[in-house]
PDB file of N, CA, C and O in Angstrom, chain B, residues numbered from 101:
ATOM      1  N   UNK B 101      78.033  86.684  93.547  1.00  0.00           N
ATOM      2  CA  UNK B 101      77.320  87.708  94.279  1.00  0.00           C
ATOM      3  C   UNK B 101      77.605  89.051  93.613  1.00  0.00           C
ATOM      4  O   UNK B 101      78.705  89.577  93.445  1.00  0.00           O
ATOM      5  N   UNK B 102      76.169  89.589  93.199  1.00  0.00           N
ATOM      6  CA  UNK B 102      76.683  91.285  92.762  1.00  0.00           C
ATOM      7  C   UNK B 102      76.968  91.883  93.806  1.00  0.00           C
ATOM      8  O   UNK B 102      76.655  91.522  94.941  1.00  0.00           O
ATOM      9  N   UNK B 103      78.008  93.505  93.297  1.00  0.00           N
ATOM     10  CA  UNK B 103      78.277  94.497  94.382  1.00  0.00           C
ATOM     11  C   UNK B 103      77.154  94.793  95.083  1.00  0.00           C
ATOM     12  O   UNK B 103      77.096  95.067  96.282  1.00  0.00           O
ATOM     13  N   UNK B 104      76.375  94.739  94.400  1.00  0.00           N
ATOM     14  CA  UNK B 104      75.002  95.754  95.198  1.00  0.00           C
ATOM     15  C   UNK B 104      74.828  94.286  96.294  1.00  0.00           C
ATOM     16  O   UNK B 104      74.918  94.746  97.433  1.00  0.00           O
ATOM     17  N   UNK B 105      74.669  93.113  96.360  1.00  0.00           N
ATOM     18  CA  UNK B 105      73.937  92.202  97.061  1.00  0.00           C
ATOM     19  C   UNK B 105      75.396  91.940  98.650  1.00  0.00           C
ATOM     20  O   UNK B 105      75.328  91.241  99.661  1.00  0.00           O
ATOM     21  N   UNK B 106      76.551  92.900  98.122  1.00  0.00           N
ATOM     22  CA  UNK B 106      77.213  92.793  99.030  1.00  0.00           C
ATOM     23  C   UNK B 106      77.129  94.037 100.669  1.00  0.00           C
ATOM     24  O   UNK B 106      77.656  95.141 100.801  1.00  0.00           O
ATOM     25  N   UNK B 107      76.369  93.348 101.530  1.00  0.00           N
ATOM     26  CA  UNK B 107      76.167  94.257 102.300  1.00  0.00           C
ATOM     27  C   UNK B 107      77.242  95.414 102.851  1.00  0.00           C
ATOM     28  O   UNK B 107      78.453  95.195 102.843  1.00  0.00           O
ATOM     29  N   UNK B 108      76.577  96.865 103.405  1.00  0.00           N
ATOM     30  CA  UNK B 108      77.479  97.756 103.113  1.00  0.00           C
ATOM     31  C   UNK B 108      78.021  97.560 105.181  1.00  0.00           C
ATOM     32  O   UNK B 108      77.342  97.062 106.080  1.00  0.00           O
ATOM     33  N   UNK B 109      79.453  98.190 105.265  1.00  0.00           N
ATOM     34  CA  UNK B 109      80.222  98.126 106.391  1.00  0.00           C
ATOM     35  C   UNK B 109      80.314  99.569 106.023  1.00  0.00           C
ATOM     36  O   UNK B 109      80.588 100.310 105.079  1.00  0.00           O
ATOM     37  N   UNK B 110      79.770  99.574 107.830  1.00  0.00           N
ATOM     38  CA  UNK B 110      79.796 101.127 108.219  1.00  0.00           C
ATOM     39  C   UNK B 110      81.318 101.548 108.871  1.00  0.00           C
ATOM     40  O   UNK B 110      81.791 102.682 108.942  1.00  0.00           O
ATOM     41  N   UNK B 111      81.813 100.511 109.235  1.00  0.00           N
ATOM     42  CA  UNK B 111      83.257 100.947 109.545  1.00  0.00           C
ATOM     43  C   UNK B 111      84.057 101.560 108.306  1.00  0.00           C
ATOM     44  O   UNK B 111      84.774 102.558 108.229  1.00  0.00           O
ATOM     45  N   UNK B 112      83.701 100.665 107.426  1.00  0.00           N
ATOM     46  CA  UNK B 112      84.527 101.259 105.955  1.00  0.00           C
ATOM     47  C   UNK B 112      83.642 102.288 105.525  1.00  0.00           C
ATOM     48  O   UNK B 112      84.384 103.268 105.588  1.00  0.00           O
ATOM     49  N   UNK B 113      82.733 102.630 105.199  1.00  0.00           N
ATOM     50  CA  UNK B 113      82.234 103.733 104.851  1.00  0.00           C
ATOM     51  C   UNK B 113      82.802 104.916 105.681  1.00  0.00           C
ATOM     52  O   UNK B 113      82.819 105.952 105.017  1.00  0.00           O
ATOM     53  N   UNK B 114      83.310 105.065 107.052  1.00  0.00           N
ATOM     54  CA  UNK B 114      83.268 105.725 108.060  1.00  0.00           C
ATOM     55  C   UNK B 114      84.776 105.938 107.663  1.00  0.00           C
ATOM     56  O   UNK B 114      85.188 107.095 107.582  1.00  0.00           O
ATOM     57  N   UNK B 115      85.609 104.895 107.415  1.00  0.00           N
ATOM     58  CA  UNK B 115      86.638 105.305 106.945  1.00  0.00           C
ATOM     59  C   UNK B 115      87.453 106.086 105.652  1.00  0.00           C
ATOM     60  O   UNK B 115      88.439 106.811 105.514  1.00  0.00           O
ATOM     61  N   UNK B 116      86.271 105.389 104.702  1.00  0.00           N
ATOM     62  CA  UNK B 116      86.647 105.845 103.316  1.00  0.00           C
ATOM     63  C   UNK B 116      86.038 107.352 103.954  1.00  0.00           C
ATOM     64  O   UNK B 116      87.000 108.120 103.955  1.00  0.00           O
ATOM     65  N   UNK B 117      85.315 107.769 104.271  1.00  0.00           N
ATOM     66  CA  UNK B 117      84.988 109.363 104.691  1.00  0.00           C
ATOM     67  C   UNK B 117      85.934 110.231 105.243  1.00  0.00           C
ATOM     68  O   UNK B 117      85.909 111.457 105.133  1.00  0.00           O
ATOM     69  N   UNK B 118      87.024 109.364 106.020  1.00  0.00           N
ATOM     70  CA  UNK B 118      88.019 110.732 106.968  1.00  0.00           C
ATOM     71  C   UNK B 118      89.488 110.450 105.944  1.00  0.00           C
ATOM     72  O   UNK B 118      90.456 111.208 105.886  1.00  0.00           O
ATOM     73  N   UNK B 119      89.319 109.187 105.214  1.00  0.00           N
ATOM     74  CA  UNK B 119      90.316 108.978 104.483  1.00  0.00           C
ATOM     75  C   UNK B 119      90.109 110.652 103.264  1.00  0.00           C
ATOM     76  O   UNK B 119      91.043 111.374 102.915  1.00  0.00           O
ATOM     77  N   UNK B 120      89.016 110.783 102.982  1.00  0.00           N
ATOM     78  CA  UNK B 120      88.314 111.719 101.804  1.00  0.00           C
ATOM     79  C   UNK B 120      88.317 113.035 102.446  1.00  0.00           C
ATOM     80  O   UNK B 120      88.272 114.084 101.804  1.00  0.00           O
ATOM     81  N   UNK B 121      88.370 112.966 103.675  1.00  0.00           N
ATOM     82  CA  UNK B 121      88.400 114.888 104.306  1.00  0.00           C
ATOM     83  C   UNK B 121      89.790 114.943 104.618  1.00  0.00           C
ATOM     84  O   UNK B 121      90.283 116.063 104.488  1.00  0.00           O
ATOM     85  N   UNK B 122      90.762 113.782 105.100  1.00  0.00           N
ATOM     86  CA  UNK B 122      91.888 113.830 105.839  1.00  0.00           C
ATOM     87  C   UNK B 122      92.795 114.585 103.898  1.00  0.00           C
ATOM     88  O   UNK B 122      93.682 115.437 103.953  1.00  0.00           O
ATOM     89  N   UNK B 123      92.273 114.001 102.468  1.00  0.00           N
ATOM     90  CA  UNK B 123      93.528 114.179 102.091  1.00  0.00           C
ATOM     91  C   UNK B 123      92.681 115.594 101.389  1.00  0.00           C
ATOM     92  O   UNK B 123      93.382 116.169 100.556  1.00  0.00           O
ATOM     93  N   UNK B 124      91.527 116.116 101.573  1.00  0.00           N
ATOM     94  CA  UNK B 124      91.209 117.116 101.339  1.00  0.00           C
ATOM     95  C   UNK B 124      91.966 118.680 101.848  1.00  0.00           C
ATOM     96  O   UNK B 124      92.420 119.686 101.302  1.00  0.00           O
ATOM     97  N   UNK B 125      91.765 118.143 103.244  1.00  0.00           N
ATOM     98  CA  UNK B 125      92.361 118.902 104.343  1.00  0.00           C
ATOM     99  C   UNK B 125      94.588 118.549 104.366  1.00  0.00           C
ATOM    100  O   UNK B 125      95.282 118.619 105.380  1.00  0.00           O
ATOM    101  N   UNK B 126      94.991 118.282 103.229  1.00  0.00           N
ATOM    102  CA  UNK B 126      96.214 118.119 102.729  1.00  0.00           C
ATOM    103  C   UNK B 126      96.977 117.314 103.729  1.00  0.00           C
ATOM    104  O   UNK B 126      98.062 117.636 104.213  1.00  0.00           O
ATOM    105  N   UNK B 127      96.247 116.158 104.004  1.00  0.00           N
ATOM    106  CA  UNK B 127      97.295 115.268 105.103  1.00  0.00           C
ATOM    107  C   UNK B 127      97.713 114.153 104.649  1.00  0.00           C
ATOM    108  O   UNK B 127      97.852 113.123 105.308  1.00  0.00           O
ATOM    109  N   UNK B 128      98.062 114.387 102.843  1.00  0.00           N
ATOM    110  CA  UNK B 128      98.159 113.027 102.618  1.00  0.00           C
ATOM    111  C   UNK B 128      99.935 113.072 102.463  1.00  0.00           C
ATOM    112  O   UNK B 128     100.594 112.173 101.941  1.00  0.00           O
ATOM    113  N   UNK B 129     100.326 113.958 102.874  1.00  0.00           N
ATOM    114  CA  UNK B 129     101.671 113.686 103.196  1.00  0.00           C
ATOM    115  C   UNK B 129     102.302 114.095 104.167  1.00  0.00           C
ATOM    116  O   UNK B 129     101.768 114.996 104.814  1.00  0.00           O
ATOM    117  N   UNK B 130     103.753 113.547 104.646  1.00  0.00           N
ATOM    118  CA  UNK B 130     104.686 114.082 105.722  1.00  0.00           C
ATOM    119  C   UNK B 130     104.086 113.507 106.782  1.00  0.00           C
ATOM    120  O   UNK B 130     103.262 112.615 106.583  1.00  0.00           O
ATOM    121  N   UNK B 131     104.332 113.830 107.786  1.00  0.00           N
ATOM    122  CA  UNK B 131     103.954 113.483 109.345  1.00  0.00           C
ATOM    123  C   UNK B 131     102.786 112.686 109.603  1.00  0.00           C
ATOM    124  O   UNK B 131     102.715 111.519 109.987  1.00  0.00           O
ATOM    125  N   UNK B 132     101.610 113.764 109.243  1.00  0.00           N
ATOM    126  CA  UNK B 132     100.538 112.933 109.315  1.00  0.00           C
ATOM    127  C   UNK B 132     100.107 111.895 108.607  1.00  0.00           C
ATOM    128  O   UNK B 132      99.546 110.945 109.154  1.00  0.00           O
ATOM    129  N   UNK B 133     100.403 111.981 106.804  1.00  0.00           N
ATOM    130  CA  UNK B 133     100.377 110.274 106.585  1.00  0.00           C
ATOM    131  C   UNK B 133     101.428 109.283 106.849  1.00  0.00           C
ATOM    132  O   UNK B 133     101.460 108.206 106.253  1.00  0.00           O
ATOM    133  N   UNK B 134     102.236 109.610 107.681  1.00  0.00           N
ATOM    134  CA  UNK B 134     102.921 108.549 107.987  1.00  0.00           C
ATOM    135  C   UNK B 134     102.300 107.976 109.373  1.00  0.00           C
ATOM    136  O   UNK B 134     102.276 106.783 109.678  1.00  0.00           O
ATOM    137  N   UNK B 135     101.765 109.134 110.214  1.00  0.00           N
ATOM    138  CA  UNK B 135     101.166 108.523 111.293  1.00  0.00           C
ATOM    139  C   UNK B 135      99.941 107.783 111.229  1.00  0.00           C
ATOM    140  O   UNK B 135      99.570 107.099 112.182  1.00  0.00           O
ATOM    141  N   UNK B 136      98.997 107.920 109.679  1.00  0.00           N
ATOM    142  CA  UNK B 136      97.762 107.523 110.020  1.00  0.00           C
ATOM    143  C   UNK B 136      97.616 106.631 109.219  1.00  0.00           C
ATOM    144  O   UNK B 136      96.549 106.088 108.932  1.00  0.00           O
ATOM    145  N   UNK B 137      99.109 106.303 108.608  1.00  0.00           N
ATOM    146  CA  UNK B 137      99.318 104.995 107.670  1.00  0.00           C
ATOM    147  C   UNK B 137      99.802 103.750 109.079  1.00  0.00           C
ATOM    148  O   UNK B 137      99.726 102.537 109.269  1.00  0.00           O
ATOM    149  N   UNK B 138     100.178 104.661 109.622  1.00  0.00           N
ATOM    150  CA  UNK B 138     101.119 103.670 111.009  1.00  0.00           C
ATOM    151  C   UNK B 138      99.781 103.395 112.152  1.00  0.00           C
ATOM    152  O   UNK B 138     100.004 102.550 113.020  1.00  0.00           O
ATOM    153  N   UNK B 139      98.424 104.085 112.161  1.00  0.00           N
ATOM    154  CA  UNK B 139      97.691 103.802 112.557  1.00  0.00           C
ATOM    155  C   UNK B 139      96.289 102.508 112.154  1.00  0.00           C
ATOM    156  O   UNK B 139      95.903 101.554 112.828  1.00  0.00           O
ATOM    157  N   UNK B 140      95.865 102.970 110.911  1.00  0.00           N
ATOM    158  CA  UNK B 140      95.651 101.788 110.008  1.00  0.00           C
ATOM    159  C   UNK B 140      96.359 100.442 109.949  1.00  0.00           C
ATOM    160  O   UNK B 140      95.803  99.466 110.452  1.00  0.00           O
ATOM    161  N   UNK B 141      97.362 100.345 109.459  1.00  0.00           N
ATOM    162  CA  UNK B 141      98.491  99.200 110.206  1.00  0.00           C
ATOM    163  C   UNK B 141      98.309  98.614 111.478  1.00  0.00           C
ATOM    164  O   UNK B 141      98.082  97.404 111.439  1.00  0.00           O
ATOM    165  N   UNK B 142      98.343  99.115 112.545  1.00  0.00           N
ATOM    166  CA  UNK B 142      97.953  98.484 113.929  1.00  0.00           C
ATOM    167  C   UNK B 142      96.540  98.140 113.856  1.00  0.00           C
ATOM    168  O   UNK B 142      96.276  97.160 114.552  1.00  0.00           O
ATOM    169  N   UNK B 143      95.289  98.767 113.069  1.00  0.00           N
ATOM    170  CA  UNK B 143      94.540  98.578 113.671  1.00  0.00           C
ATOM    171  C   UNK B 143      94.327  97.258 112.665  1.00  0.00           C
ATOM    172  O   UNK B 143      93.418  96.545 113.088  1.00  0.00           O
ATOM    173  N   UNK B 144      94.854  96.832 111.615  1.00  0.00           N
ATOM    174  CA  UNK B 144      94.188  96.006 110.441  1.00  0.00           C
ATOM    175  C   UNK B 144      95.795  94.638 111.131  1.00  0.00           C
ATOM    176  O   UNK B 144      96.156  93.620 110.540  1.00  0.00           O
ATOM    177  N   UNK B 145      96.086  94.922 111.812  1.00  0.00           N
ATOM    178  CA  UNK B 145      97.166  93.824 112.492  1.00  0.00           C
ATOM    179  C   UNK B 145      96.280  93.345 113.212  1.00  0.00           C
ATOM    180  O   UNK B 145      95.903  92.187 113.039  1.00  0.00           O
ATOM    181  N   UNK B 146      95.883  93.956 113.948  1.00  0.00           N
ATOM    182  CA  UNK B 146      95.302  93.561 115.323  1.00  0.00           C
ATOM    183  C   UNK B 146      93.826  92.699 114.938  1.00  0.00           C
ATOM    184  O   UNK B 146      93.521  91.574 115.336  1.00  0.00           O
ATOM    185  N   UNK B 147      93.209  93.404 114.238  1.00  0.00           N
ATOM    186  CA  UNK B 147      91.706  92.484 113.500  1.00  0.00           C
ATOM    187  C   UNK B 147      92.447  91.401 112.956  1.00  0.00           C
ATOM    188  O   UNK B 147      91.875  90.390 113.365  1.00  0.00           O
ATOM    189  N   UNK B 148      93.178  91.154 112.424  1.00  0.00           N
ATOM    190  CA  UNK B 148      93.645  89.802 111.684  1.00  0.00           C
ATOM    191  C   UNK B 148      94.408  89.142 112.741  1.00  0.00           C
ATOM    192  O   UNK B 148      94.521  87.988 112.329  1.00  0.00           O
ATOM    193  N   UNK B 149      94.913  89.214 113.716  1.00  0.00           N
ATOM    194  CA  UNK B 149      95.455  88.671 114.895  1.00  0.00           C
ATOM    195  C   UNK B 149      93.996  88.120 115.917  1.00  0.00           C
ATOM    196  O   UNK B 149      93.931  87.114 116.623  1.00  0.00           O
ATOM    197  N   UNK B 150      92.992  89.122 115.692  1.00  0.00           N
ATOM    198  CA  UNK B 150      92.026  88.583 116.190  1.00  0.00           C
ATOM    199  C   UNK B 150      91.000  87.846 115.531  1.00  0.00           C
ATOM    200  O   UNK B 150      89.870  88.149 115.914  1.00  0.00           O
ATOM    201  N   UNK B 151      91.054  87.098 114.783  1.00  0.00           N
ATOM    202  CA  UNK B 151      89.991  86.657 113.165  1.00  0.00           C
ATOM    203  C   UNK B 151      90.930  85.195 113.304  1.00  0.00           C
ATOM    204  O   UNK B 151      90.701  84.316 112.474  1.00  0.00           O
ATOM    205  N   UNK B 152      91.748  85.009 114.124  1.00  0.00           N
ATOM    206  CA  UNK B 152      92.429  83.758 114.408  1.00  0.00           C
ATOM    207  C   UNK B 152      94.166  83.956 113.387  1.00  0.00           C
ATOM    208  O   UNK B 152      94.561  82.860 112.991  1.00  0.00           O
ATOM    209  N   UNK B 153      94.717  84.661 113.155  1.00  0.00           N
ATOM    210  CA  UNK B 153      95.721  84.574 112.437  1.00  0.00           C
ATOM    211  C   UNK B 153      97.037  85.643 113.269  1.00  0.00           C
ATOM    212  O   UNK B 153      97.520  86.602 112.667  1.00  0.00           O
ATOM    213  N   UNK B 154      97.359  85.361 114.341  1.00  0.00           N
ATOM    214  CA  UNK B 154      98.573  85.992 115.219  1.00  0.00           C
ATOM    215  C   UNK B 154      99.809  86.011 115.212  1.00  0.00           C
ATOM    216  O   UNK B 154     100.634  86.517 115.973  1.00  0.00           O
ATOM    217  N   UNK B 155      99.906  85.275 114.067  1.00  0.00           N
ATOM    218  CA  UNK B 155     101.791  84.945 113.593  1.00  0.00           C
ATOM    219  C   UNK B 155     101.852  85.577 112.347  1.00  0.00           C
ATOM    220  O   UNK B 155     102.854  86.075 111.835  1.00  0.00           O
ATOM    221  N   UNK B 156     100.512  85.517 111.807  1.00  0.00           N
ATOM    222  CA  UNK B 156     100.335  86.270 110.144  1.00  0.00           C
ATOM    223  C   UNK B 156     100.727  88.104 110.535  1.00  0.00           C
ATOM    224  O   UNK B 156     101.559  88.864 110.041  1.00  0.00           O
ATOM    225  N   UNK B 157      99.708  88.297 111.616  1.00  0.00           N
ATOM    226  CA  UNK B 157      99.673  89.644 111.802  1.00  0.00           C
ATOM    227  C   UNK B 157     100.956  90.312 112.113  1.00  0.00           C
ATOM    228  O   UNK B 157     101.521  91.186 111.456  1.00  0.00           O
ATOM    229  N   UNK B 158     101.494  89.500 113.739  1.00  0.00           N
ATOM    230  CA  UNK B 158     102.458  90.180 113.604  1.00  0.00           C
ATOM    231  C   UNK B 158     103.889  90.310 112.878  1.00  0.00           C
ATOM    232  O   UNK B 158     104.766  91.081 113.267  1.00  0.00           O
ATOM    233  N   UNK B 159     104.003  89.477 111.801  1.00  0.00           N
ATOM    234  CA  UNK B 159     104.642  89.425 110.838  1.00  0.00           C
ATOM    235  C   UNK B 159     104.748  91.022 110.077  1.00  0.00           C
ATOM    236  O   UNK B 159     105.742  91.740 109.968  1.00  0.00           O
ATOM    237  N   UNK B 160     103.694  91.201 109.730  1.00  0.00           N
ATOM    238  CA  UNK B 160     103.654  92.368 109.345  1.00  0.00           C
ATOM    239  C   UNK B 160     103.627  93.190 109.947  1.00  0.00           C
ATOM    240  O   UNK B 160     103.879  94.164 109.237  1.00  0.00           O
ATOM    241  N   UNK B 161     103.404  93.582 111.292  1.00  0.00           N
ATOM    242  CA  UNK B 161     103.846  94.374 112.648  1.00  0.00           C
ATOM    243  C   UNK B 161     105.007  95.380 112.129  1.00  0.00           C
ATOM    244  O   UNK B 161     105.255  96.560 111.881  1.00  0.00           O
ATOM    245  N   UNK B 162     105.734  93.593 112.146  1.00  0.00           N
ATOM    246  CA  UNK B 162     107.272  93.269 112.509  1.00  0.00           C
ATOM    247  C   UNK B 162     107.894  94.554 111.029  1.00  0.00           C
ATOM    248  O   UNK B 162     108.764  95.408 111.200  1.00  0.00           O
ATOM    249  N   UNK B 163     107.215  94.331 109.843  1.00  0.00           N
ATOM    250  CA  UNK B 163     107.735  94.196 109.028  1.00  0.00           C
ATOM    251  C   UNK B 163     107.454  95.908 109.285  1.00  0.00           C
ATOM    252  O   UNK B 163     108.435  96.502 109.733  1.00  0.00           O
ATOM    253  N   UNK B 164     106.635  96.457 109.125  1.00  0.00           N
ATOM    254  CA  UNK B 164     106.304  98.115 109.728  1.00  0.00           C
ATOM    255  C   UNK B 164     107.260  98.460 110.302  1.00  0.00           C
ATOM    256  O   UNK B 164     108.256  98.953 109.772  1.00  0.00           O
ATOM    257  N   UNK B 165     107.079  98.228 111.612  1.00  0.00           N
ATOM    258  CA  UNK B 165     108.413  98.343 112.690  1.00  0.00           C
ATOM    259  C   UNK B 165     109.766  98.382 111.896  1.00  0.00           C
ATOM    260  O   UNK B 165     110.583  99.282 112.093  1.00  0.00           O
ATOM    261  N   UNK B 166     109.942  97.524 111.125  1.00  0.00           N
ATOM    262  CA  UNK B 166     111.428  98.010 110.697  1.00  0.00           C
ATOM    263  C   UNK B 166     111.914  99.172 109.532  1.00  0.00           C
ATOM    264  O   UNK B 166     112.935  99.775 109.205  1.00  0.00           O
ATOM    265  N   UNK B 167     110.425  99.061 109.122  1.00  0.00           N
ATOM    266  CA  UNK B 167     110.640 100.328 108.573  1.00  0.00           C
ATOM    267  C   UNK B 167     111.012 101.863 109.352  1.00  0.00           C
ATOM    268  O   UNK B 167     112.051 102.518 109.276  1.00  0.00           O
ATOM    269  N   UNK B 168     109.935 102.108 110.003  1.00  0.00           N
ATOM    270  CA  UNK B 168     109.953 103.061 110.748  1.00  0.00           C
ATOM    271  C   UNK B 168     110.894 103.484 111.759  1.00  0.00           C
ATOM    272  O   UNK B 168     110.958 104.597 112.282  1.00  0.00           O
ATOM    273  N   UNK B 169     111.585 102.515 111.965  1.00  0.00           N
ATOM    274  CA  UNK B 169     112.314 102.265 113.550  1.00  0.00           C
ATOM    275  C   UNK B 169     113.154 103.462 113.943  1.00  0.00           C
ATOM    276  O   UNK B 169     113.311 104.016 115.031  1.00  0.00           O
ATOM    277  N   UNK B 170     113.682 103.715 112.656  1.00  0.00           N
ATOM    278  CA  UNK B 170     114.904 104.441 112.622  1.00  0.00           C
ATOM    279  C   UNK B 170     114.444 106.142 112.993  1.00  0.00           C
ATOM    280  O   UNK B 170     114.511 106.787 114.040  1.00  0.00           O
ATOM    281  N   UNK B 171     113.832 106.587 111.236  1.00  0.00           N
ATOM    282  CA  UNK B 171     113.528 107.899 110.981  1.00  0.00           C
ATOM    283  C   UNK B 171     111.742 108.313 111.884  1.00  0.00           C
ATOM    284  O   UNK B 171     111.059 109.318 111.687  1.00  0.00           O
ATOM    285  N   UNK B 172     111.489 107.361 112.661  1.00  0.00           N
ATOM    286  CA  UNK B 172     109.999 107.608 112.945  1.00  0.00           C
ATOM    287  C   UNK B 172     109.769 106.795 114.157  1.00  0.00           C
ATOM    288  O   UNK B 172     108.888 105.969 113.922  1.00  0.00           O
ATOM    289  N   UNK B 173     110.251 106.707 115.442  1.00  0.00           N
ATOM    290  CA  UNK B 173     110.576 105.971 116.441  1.00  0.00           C
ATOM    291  C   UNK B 173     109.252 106.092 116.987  1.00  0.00           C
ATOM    292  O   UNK B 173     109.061 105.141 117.745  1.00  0.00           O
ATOM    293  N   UNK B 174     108.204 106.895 116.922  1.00  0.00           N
ATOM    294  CA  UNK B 174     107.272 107.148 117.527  1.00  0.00           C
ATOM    295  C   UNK B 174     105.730 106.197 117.107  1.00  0.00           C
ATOM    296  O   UNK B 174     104.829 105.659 117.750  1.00  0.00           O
ATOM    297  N   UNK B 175     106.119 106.404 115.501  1.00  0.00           N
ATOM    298  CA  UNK B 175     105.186 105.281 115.123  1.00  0.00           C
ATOM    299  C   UNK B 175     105.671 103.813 114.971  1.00  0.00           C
ATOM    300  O   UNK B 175     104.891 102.924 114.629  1.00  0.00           O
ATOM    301  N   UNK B 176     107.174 103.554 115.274  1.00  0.00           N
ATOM    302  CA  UNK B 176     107.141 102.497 115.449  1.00  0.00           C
ATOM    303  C   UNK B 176     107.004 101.711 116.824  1.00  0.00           C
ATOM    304  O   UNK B 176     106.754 100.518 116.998  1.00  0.00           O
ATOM    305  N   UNK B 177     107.253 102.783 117.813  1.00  0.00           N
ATOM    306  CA  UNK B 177     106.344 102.268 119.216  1.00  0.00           C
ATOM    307  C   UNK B 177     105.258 101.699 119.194  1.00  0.00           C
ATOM    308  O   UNK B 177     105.095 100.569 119.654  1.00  0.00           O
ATOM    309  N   UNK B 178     104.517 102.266 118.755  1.00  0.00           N
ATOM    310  CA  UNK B 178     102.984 102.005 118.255  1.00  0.00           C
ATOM    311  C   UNK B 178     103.014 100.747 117.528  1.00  0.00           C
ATOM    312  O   UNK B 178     102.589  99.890 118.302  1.00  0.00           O
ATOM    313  N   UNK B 179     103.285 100.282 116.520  1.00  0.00           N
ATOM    314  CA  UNK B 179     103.630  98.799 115.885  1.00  0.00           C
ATOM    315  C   UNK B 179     104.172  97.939 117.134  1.00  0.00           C
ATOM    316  O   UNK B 179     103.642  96.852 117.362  1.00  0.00           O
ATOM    317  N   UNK B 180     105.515  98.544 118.176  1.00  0.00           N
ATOM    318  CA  UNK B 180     105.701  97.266 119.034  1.00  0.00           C
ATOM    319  C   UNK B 180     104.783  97.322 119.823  1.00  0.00           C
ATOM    320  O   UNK B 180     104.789  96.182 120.290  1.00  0.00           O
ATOM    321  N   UNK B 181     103.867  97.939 120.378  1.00  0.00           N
ATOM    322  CA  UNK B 181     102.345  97.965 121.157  1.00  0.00           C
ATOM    323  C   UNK B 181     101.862  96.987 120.623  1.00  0.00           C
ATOM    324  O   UNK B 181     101.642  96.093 121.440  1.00  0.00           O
ATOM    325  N   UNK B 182     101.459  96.625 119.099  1.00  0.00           N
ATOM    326  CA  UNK B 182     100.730  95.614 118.583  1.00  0.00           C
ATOM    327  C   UNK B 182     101.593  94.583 118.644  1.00  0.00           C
ATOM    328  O   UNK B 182     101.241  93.717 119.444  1.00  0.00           O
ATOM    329  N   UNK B 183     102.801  94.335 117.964  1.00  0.00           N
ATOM    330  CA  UNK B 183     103.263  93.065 118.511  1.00  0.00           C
ATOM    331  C   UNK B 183     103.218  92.557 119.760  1.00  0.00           C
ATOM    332  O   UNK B 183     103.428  91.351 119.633  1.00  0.00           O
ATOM    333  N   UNK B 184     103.079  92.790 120.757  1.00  0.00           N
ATOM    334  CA  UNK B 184     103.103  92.856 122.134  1.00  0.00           C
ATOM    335  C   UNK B 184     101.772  92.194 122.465  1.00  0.00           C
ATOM    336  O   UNK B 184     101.709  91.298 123.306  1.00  0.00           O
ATOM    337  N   UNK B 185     100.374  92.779 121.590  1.00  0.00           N
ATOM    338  CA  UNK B 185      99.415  92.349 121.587  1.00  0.00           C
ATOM    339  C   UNK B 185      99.165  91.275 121.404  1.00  0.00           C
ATOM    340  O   UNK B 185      98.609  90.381 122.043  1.00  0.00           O
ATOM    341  N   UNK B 186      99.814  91.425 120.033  1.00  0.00           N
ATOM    342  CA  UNK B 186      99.748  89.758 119.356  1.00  0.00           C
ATOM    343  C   UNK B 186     100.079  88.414 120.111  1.00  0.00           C
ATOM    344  O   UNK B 186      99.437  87.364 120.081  1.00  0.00           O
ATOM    345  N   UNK B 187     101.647  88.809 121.036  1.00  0.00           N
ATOM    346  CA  UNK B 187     102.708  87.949 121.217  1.00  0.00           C
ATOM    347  C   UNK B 187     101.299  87.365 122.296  1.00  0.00           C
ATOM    348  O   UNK B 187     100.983  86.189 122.119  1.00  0.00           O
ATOM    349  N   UNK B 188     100.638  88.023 123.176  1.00  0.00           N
ATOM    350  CA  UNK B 188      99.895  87.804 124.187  1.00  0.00           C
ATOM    351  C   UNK B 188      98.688  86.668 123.495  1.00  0.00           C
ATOM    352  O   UNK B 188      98.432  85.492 123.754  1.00  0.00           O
ATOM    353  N   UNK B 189      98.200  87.510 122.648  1.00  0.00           N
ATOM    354  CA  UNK B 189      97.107  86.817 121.681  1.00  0.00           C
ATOM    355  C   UNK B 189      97.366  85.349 121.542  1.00  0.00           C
ATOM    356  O   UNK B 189      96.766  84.379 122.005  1.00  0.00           O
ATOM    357  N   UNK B 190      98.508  85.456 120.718  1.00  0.00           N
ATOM    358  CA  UNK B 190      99.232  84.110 120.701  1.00  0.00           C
ATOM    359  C   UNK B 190      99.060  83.077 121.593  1.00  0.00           C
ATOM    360  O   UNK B 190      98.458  82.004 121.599  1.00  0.00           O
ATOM    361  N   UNK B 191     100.104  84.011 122.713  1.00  0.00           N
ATOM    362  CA  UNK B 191     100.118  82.515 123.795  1.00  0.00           C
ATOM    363  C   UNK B 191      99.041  82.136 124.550  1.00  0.00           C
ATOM    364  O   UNK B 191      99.273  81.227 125.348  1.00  0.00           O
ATOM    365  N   UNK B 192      98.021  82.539 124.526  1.00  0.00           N
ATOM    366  CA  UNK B 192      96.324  82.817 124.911  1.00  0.00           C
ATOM    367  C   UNK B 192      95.557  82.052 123.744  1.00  0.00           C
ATOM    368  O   UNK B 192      94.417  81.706 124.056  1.00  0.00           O
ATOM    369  N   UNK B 193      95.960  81.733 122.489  1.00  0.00           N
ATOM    370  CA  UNK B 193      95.694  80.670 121.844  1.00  0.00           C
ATOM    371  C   UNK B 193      96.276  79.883 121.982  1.00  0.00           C
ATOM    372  O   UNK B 193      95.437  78.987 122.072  1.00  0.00           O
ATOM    373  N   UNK B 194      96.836  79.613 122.045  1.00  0.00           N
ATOM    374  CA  UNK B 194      98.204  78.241 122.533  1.00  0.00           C
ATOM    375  C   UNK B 194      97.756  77.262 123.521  1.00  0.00           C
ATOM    376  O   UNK B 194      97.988  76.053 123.513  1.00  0.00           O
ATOM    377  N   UNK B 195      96.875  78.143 124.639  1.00  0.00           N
ATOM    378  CA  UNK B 195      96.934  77.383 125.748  1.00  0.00           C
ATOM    379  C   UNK B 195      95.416  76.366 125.386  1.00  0.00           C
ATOM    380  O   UNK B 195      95.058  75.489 126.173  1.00  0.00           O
TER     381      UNK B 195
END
C-alpha cells in the first residue's frame, strides 16, 4: 500500500498540530513536556488496553509510573488512574 492510499486520521493530524504549536510556543521542555509526555502515555495506554491488550498496556503504565513516582508525583497519579483503568478493563474481560 502507498502512503498516499493510506487513509488520513484526523486525530493524528490534530495532534501532530498542537504537538507543532505546543513546541513553537517553547513547551518542549521542563514541566510541561513532562506533563504532556505523561498525558500522551495515558491516553495511548488506555487505546491499547482498549484494542483488546490490558496486561500489555498496563505494563507500560506501570513502567511510567516508576519513573515519575518520585520527582513528579503528580503525573504519576495520572498513570495510576490508568492502571486502575486497565486493572478494571481486565477483569471485565476475564469475565
Amino acid at each position: 500500500m502507498s502512503p498516499s492510499a493510506v487513509p488520513a486520521d484526523p486525530d493524528a493530524s490534530r495532534t501532530a498540530r498542537a504537538v507543532v504549536a505546543a513546541s513553537a510556543a517553547g513547551a518542549s521542555d521542563g514541566p510541561d513536556a513532562i506533563d504532556g509526555l505523561t498525558r500522551v502515555l495515558a491516553k495511548a495506554c488506555r487505546q491499547l488496553g482498549d484494542s483488546g491488550h490490558p496486561k500489555d498496556a498496563a505494563a507500560l503504565a506501570a513502567q511510567g509510573w516508576a519513573l515519575l513516582r518520585t520527582r513528579h508525583p503528580a503525573q504519576a497519579d495520572r498513570l495510576d488512574g490508568t492502571m486502575h483503568y486497565l486493572a478494571r478493563l481486565e477483569a471485565k474481560l476475564e469475565q
